[in-house]
C-alpha positions as a Markdown table, in Angstrom:
| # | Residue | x | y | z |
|---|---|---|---|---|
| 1 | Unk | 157.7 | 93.3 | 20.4 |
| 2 | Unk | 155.5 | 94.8 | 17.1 |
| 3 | Unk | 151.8 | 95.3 | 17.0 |
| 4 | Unk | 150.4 | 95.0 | 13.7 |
| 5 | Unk | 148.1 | 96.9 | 12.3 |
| 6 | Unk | 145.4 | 95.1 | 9.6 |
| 7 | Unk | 142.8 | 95.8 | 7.5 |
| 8 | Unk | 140.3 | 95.2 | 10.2 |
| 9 | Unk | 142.2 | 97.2 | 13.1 |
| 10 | Unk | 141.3 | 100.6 | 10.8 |
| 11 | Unk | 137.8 | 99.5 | 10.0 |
| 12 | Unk | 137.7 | 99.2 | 14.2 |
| 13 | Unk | 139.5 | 102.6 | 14.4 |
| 14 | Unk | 137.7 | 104.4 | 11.7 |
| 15 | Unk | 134.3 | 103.2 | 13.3 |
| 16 | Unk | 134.7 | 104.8 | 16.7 |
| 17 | Unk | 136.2 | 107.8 | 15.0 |
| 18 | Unk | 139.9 | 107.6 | 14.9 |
| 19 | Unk | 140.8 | 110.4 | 12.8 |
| 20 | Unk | 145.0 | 109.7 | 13.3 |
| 21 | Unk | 146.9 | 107.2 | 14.2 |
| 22 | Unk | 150.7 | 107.0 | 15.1 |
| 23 | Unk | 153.2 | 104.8 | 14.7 |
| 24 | Unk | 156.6 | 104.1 | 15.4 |
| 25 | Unk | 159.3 | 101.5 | 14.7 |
| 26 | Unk | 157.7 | 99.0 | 16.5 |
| 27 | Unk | 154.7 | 98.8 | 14.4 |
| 28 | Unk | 154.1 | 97.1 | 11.1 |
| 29 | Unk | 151.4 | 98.0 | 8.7 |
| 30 | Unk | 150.1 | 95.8 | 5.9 |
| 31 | Unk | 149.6 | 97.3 | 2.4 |
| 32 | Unk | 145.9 | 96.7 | 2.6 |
| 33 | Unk | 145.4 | 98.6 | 6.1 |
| 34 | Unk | 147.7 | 101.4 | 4.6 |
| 35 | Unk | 145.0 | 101.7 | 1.4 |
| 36 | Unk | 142.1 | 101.2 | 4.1 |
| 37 | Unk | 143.0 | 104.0 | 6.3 |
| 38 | Unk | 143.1 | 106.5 | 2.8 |
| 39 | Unk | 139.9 | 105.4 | 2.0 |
| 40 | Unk | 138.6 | 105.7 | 5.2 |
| 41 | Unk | 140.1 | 109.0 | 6.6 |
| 42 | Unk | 142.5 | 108.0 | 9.0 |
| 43 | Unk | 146.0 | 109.8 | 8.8 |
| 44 | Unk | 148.9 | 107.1 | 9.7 |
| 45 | Unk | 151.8 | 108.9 | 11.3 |
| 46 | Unk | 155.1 | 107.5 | 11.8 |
| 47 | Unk | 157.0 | 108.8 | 15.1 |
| 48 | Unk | 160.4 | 108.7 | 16.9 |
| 49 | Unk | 159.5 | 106.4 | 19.9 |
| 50 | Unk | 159.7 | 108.2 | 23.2 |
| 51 | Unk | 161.5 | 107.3 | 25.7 |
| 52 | Unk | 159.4 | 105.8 | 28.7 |
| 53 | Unk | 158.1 | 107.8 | 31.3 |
| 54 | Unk | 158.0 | 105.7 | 34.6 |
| 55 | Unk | 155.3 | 106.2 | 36.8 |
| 56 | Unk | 155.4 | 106.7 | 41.0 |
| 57 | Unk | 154.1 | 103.3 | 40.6 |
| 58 | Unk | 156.5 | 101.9 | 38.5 |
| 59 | Unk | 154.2 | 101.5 | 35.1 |
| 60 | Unk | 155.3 | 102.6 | 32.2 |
| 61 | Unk | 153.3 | 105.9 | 31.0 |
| 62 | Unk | 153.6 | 105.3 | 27.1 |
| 63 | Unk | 152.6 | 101.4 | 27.6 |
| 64 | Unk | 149.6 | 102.7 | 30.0 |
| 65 | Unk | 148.5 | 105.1 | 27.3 |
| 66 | Unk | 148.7 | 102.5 | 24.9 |
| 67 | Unk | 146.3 | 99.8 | 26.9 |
| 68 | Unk | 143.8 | 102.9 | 27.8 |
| 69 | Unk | 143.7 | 103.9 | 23.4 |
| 70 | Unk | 143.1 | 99.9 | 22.8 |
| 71 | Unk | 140.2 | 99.1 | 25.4 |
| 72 | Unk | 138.5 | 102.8 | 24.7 |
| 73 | Unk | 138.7 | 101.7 | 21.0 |
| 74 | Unk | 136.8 | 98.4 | 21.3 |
| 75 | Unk | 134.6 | 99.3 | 24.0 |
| 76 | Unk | 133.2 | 101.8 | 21.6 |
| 77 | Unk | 133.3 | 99.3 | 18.2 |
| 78 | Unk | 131.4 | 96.9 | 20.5 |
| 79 | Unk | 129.1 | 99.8 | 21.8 |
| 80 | Unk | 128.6 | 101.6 | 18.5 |
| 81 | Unk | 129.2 | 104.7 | 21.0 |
| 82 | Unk | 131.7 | 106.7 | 23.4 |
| 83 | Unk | 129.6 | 105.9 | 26.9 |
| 84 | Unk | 129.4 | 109.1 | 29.2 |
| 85 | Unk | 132.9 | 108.2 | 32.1 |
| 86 | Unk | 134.8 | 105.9 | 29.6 |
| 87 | Unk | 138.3 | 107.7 | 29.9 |
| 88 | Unk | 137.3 | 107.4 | 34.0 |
| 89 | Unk | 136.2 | 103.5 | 34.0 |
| 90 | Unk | 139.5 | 103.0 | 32.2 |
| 91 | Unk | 141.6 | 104.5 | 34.6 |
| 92 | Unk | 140.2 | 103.1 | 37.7 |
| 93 | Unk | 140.8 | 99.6 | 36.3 |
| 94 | Unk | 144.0 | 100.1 | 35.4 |
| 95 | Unk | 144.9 | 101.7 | 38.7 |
| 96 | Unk | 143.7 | 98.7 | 40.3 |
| 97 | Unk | 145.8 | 96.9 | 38.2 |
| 98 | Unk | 149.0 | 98.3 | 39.0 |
């Protein structure tokens, strides 16, 4: 499976202050969200994809890590701001998910 990052994903990311962003095989990148990110400040950095960690309750850590970055992002583009507990809201729901 890829993601694809856009245009719009680093005006999203750039908004609620994402300075880096990393990226590994999986993950395609247009041309325009490659010139976006320059001009906005974010540093795209390509990585070796781990390995994934399985948790005692059988989630996979990296995919976990990925679905907490994603809904902290857009909670704060919708928001405008980080709300005080974020990171903790986040991973009570997805403990009750698993």
């Amino acid at each position: 499976m890829h993601t694809v990052i856009t245009k719009s994903l680093i005006n999203q990311h750039a908004d609620s202050g994402v300075k880096r962003i990393e990226i590994d095989d999986t993950v395609i990148v247009t041309s325009e969200a490659w010139d976006q990110a320059m001009r906005r400040g974010i540093t795209l950095v390509r990585v070796e994809k781990a390995a994934c960690h399985v948790s005692a309750n059988g989630a996979c850590e990296d995919e976990r890590a990925e679905v907490r970055a994603k809904v902290k992002a857009a909670v704060i583009s919708k928001l405008g701001f980080e709300p005080d507990g974020l990171e903790t809201m986040i991973d009570r729901v997805l403990n009750q998910s698993s």
